[in-house]
N, C-alpha and C positions, 0 to 999 in steps of 0.2 A: 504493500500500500504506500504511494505517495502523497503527504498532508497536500504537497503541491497543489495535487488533482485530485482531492478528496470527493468521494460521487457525493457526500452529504454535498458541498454546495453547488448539489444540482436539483436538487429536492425541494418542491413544493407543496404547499398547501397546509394549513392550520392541523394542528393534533390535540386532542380533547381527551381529557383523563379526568377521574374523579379524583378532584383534589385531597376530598376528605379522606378516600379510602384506607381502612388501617392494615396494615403490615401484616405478612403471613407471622405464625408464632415461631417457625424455625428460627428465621432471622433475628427476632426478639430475642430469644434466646441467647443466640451466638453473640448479639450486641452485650448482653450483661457478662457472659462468661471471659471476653477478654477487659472489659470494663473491671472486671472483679480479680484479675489473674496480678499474680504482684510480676515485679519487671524482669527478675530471673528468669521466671516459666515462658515471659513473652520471649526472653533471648533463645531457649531451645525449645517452643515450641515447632514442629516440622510441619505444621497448618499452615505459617505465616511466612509469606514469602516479602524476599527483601532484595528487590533485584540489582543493587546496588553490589550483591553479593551473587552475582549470577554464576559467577564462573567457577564457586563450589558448589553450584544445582548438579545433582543429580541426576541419572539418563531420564529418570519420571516426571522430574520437575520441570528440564529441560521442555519435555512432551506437551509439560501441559503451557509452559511461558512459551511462547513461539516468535522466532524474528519476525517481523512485520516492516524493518524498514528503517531505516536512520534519516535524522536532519544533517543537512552538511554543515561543518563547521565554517562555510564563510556564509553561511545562511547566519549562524547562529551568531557570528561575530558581526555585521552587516545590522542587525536586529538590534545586538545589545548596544553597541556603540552608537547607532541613534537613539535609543530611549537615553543614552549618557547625554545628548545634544552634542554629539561629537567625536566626545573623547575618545580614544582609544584605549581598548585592553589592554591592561598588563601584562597580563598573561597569553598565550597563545588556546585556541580553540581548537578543538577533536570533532570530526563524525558523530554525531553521540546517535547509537541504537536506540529503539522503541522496539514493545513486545505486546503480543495480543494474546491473552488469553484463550486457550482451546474451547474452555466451555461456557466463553459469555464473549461472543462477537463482540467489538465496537469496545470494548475494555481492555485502551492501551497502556501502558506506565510507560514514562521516560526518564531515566532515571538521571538525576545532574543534570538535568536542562540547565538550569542557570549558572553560568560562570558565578565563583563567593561575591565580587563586584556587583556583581549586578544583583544581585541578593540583594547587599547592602543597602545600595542605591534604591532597592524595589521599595524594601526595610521603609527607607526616610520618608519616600513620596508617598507612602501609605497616610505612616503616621504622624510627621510631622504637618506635612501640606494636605493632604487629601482631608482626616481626621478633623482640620482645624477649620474646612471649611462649611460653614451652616447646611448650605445648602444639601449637603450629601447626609440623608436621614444614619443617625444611629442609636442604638438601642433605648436612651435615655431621654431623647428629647422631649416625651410625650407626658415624661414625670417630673423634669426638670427646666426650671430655668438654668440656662449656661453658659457664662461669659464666655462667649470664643473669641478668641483673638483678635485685630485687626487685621485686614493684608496690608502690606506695605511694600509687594517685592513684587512688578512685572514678571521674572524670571520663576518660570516653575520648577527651578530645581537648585532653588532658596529659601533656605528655612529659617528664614528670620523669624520667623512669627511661627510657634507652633505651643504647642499644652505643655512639653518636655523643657520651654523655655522658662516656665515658671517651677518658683518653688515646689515641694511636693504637699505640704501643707498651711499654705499661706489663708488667713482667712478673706483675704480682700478678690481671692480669684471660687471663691465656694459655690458648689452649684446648689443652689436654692430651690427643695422641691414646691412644684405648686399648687400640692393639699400638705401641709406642714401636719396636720391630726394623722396622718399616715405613715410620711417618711420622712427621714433626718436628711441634712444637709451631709455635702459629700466636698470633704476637699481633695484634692487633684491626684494625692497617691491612692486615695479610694476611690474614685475614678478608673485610673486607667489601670490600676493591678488590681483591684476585685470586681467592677460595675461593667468592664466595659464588654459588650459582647459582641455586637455587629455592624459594620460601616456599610452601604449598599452604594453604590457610583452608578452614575448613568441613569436609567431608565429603573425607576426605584420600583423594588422588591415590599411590597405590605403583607406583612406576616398574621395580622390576625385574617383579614380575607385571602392570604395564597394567591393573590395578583399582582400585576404590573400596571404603574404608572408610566403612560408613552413617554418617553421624551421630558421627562420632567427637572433634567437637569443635562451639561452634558457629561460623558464619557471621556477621561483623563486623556487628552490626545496623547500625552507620551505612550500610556499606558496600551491605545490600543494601539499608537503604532509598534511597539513592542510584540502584542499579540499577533498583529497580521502579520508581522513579519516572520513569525515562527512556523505562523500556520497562515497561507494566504487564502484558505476555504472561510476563516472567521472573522465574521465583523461583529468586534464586541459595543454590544448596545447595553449593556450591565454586567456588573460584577456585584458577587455579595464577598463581603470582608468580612471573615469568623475569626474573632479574636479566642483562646484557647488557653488558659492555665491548665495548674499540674493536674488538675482533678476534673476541668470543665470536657465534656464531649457532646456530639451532637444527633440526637438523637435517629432512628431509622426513618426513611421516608423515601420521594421522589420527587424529581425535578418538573415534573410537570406544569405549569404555569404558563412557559411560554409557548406561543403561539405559531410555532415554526418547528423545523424538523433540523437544524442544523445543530454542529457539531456544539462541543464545551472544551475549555481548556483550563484547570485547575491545579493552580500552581501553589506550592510549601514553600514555607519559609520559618529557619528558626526548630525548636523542639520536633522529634516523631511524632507519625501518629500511626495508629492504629485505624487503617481506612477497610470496611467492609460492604461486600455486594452481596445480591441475593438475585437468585431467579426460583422458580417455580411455586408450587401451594403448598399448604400442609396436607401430606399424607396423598401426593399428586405421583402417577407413576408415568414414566418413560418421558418423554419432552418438558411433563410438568413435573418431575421430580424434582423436591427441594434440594439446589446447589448452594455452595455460598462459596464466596473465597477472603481471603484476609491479606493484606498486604502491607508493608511498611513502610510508610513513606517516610521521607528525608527533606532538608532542607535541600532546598534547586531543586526537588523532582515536580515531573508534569504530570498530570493525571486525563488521558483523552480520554471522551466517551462519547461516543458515534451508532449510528443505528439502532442495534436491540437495547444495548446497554445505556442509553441516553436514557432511557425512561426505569429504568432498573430501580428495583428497593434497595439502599445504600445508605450507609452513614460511616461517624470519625468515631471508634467506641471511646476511643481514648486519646491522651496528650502522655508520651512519657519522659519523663521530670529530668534534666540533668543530661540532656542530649542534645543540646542545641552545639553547632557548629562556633567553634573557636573567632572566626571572623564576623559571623552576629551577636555571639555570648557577652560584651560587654556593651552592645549597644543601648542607650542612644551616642555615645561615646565612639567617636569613627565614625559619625554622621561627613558624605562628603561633603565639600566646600564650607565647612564651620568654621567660623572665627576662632582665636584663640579665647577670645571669652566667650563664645560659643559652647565650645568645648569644655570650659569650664563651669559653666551654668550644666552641660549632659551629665557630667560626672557627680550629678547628685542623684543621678537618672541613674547612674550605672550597672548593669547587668540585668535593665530591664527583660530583654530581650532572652538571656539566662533561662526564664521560667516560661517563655512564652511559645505559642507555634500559631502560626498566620494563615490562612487558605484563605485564597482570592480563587475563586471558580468565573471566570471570564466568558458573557454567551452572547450567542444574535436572540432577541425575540420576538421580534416581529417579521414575515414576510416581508 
């Protein structure tokens, strides 16, 4: 398969699912049993595939990961180097493989897609810039009032103004809920390391009705040009941002909402996770036989999901604690382009990043 010419964008017409539908009980299950496994079990569990580790798979395991195809690495440098506005890599860029699962078509992993740079950089434009602007709904607005920042920077990959620029407990930056008989105020290190849970870009995601709002703000240009550039079948018209501590996971479901049949592109950053699929019923035999599979994702991995597997029952069981990559582990600290007093206001920030794991899932949805 080449993303190139991926037959998803060649696919038409609206797809209709019950949003509400609840989850076979197989899958339920398997979501609590690695939810509940301590992090030893998950390192020798032989269920959980880690393709980062491909190359002690097994001839079965091999059987069931399959090649599917690589991005070239002047695709991959070509890509990252304009999301940078420019810059060049430091490092030099590889072929990087992708693999499709035998028994869930359209279920690719790619594992290190993203050069540590570009991580970084992905890292700041989240949370420094994207996070700080109003306009991009996240999990709290609708309980809080919330000072957010000023802009003050043309330059979108300037983070003069972000949440990480203030103290972590100052009371002059507090978000103010707006029934006080209910909730307490929150200052900024309760915020963003216990409160915060989801950032939506582009074309917003509302989670109690499972819809989309057209066009209601736009889409990070670096951001999609990033995306098309890896995958030129996707034009991302939203992203949801799942922010993740050592304990937070998210729960089983499907992507269903949007209104189109095209691909997804789902990128890590920061801590593992414990990523699970599902196909079939309970107690369904031969086609509908309940499968599941479990995989490990990493920081820089892709997560593709095309055709059957786009609408799959899936979730993150878990975040596991103390795995996040040496080049994000002290961030916001090594944010690019920081001042020296920049950098000195992060370092009260530091090792946010440490406890955290980030999933941005990038999608078209509308025809």
């Amino acid at each position: 398969m080449d993303f190139s010419t991926s037959t998803s964008a060649e696919k038409k017409g609206s797809v209709h699912h019950d949003t509400h539908a609840q989850p076979p009980d197989f899958i339920v299950r398997e979501h609590w049993k690695y939810q509940s496994m301590r992090k030893a079990e998950l390192e020798s569990d032989p269920k959980i595939f880690d393709l980062s580790k491909r190359d002690s798979f097994s001839e079965e395991q091999n059987d069931i990961w399959r090649p599917a195809g690589a991005i070239p690495a002047a695709r991959i440098r070509q890509a990252c180097e304009t999301y940078a506005g420019g810059k060049p890599l430091r490092e030099p860029t590889q072929d990087v493989p992708y693999f499709e699962h035998r028994d869930f078509p359209g279920l690719q992993v790619i594992p290190g897609l993203l050069p540590p740079e570009t991580q970084v950089l992905f890292t700041s434009c989240l949370m420094h810039r994207d996070l700080a602007d109003p306009e991009h709904k996240i999990n709290l607005q609708a309980d809080f009032e919330i000072p957010y920042p000023p802009k003050s920077s043309s330059d979108p990959q300037r983070f003069d103004n972000s949440f990480f620029s203030r103290d972590r407990a100052s009371s002059q930056d507090m978000l103010i809920p707006k029934d006080s008989s209910k909730t307490k105020p929150l200052n900024n290190e309760q915020f963003l390391y216990t409160k915060l849970r989801w950032l939506t870009l582009g074309d917003q995601y509302d989670w109690p009705t499972r819809s989309y709002a057209q066009h209601a703000t736009p889409f990070p240009a670096d951001l999609s040009t990033l995306v098309t550039g890896l995958f030129p079948h996707i034009r991302p018209e939203s992203g949801v941002v799942l922010m993740y501590g050592a304990k937070d996971f998210m729960p089983v479901h499907r992507d269903v909402s949007e209104q189109c049949q095209r691909a997804l592109a789902s990128f890590s950053v920061g801590c593992d996770g414990i990523f699970i699929m599902a196909r079939g019923k309970d107690n369904g035999e031969g086609d509908n036989a309940p499968k599941t599979v479990a995989i490990r994702v990493r920081s820089g991995d892709c997560v593709h999901l095309d055709g059957e597997a786009r609408w799959a029952w899936h979730a993150m069981a878990r975040t596991i604690p103390s795995t996040c990559p040496p080049h994000l582990a002290d961030w916001p600290v090594g944010t690019p382009g920081a001042t020296p007093q920049e950098q000195k206001i992060y370092k009260k920030w530091i090792g946010y990043m440490g406890t955290k794991r980030i999933n941005v899932s990038c999608r078209q949805v509308w025809d």
